[in-house]
C-alpha positions in Angstrom: -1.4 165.4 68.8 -4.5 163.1 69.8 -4.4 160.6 72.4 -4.6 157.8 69.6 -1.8 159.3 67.9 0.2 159.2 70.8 -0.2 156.3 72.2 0.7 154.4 68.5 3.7 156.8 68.9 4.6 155.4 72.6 4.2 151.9 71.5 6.8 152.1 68.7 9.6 154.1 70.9 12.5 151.7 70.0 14.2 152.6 73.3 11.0 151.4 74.8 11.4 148.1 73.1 14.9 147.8 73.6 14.3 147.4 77.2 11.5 145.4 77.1 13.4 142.3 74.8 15.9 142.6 78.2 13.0 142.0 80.1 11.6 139.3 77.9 15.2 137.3 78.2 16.5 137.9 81.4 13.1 137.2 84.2 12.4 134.5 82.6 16.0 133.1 84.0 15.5 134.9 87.3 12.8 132.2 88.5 15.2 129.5 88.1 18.1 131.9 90.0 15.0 132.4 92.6 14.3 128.5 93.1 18.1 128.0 93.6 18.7 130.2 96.5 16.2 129.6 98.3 15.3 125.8 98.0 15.6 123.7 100.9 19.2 123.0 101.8 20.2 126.4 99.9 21.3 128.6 103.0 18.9 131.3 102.1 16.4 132.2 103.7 13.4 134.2 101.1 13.0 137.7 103.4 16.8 137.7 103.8 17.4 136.8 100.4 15.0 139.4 99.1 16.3 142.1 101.2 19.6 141.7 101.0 19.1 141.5 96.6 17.5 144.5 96.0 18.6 146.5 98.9 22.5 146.2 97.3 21.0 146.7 93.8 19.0 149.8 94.5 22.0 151.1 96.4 24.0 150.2 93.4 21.6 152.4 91.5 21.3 155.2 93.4 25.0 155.4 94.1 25.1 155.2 90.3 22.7 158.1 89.8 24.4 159.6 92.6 27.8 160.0 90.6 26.7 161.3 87.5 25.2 164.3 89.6 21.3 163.1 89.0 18.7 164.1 91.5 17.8 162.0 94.6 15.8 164.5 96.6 12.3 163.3 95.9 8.7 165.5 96.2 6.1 164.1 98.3 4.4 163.1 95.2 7.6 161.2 94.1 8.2 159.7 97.6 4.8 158.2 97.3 4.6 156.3 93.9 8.2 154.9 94.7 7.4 153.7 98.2 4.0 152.4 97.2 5.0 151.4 94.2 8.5 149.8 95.0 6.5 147.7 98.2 3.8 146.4 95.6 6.7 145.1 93.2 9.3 143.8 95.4 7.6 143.1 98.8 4.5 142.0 97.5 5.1 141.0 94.3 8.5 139.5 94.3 8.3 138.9 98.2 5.5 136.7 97.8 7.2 134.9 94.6 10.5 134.1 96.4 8.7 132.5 99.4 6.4 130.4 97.9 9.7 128.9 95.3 10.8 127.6 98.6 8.7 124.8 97.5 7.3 125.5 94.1 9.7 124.3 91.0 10.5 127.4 88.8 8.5 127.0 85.8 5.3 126.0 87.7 5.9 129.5 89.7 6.4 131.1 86.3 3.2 130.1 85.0 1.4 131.6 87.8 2.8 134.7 87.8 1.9 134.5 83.7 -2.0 135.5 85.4 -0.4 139.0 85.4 -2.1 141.1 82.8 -5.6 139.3 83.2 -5.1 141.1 86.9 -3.6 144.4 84.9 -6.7 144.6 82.7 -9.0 143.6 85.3 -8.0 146.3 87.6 -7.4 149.0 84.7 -11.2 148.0 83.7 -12.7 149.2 86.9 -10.0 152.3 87.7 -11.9 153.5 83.9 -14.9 152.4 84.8 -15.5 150.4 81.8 -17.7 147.5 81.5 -16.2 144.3 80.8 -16.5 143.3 77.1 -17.8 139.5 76.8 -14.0 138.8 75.8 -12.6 140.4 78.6 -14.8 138.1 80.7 -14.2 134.8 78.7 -10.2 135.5 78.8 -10.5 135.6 83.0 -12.4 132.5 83.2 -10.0 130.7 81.0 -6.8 132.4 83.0 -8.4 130.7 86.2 -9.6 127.7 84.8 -5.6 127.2 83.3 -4.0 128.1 87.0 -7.1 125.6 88.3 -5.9 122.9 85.9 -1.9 124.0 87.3 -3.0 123.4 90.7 -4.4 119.4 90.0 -1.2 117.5 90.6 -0.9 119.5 94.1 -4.4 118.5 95.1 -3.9 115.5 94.0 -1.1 115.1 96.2 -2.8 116.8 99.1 0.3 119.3 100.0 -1.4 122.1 101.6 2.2 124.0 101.7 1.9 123.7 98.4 -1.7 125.2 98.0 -0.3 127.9 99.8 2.7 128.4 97.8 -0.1 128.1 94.7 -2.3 131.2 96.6 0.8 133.2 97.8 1.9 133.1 93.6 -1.7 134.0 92.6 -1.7 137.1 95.5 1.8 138.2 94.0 0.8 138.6 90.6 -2.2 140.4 92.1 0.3 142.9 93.5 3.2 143.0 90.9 0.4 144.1 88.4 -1.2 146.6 90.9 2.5 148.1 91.4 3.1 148.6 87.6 -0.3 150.1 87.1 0.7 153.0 89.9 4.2 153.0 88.1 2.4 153.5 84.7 -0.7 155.6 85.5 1.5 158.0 88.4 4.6 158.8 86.1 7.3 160.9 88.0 9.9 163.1 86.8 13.0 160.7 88.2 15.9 159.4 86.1 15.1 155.5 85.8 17.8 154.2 87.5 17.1 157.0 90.4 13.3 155.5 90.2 14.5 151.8 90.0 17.1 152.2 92.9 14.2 153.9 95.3 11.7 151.2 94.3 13.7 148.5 95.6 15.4 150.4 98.7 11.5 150.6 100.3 10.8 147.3 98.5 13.4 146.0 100.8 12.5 147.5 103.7 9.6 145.5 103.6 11.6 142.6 103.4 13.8 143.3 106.5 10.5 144.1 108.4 9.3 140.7 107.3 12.5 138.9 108.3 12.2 140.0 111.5 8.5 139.2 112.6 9.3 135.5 110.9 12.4 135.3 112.8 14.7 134.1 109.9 18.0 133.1 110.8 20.9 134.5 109.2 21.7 133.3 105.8 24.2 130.5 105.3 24.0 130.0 101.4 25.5 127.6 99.5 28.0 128.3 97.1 25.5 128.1 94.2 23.0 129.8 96.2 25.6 132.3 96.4 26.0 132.5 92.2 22.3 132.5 91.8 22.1 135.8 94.0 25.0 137.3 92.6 22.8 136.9 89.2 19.6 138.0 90.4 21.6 141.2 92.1 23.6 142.5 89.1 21.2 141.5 86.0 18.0 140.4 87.8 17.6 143.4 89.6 20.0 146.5 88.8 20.2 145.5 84.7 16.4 144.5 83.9 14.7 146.1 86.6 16.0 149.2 85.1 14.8 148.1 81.9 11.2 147.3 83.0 11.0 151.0 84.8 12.1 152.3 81.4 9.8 150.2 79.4 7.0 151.2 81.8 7.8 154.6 80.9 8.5 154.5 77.0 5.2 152.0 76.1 1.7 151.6 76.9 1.6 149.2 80.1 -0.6 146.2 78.1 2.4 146.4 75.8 4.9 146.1 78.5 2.9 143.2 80.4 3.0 140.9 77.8 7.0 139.9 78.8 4.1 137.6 80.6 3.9 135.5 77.5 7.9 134.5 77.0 8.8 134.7 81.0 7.0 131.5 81.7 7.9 129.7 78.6 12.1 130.4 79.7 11.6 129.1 83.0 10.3 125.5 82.3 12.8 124.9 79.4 15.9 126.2 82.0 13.8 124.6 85.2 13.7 121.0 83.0 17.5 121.6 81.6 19.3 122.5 85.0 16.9 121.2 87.8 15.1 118.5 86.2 11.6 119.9 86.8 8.8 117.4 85.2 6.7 119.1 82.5 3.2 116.7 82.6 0.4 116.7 80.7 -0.8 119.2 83.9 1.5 121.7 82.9 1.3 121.5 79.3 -2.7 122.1 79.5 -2.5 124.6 82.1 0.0 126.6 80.7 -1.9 126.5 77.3 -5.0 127.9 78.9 -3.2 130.6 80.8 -1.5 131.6 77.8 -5.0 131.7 75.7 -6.4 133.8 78.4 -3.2 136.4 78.4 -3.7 136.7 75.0 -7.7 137.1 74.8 -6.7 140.1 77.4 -4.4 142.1 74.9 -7.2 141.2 71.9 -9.9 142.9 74.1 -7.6 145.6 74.9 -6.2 146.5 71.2 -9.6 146.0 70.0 -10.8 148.7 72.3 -7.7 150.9 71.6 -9.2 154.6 70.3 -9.5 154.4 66.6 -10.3 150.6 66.0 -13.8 149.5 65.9 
């Protein structure tokens, strides 16, 4: 079978899709989960709230895989996509994420992160030493111009913890899409749950380490701090996690990035519904522009597909 044929193949796997509509519905709920344990006043603070989230879930996992007599013991080569893997996700990726919704509403955070696959194709471009197409190039200037255009009513404003929350978004979508692209490209021979569970054990290691060189305090949550991480424990992290592991597995990885396009769009409606989060004329544009750039991205990469002109 030819490399066309099977990715076409890959991209149809209904398993594959399956997991990916979990994905498409449930993260886009998790920001607003995110911004509720760890606002101000919440209890939680975003190390302590990240380690203590996925270390339970990947033990929930593994203990899971554990019981229905899968293997744990992992090769070198296994031990090393996990680990790096699992730190670029959840440390890096989701690490930076839950710090900066100390201060950034939900659905502005979401709309950030949404710069996802321009990083995906951007990297993947250079890892296969292709040139850029003029599309390819177009879509990124739009992406940046939209998160630009995001950014206004925080310059405006003159916050600089907010710039920062803006930069540490832009560096964890930088990292998130690194971490699927070593999920993706490095595929190991690990049940998915076993793979999940290990991702988010080292992921949380990093956020222990980072608790302690910031000092946090321990966590005092709220009682709907303590629903929100209940949530982001059981179907944040051990129910679509999962999912997204499997869907990284069963489909192409442009196919799986573009949860990217319905994530953001969830997390305003449920950010204005339950927390009252403005939606200007700001977010409206920038989101618009971010979106036209995700999609210009998957254009330029279908269009290059083998067997297309």
């Amino acid at each position: 079978m030819t490399e066309a044929a099977l990715t076409e193949e890959r991209s149809l796997d209904p398993i594959g899709l399956l997991n990916l509509m979990v994905v498409y519905l449930v993260w886009g709920s998790t920001y607003l989960a995110i911004r509720v344990a760890v606002r101000e006043g919440a209890g939680f603070p975003p190390f302590m709230m990240g380690a203590t989230r996925v270390l339970l879930a990947g033990g929930i996992l593994l203990l899971w895989a554990g019981l229905r007599g899968k293997r744990l013991r992992l090769t070198r080569q296994e031990l090393f996509v996990v680990a790096g893997s699992g730190l670029l996700l959840w440390f890096g990726g989701n690490g930076l994420l839950v710090w900066a919704e100390q201060r950034a509403a939900s659905g502005y955070a979401a709309l950030i992160i949404a710069s996802t696959p321009v990083w995906v194709a951007t990297i993947e471009s250079l890892l296969d030493r292709r040139s850029p197409s003029w599309r390819l190039v177009g879509s990124l200037v739009i992406g940046f111009v939209g998160i630009g255009v995001l950014t206004v009513p925080v310059l405006r404003a003159g916050g600089s913890e907010d710039l920062s929350s803006a930069a540490a978004l832009l560096l964890g979508a930088l990292s998130w899409g690194t971490g699927s692209i070593l999920q993706s490209r490095r595929r190991v021979d690990l049940p998915h749950r076993v793979n999940a569970g290990y991702q988010q054990v080292f992921g949380g290691i990093g956020f222990v380490l980072a608790a302690l060189v910031f000092r946090e305090p321990l966590p005092t949550p709220s009682s709907q701090a303590w629903l929100a991480w209940i949530y982001l424990v059981v179907i944040g992290s051990v129910f679509a996690f999962t999912a997204y592991v499997q869907a990284l597995r069963l489909l192409p990885t442009s196919v799986v990035m573009t949860y990217a396009y319905v994530n953001p769009v969830i997390a305003v409606i449920l950010g204005w519904l339950i927390l009252r989060e403005p939606i200007s004329i700001w977010t409206v544009a920038g989101a618009g522009l971010v979106l036209l750039a995700v999609a210009g991205v998957f254009r330029d990469r279908f269009a290059r597909a083998p067997g297309r002109s």
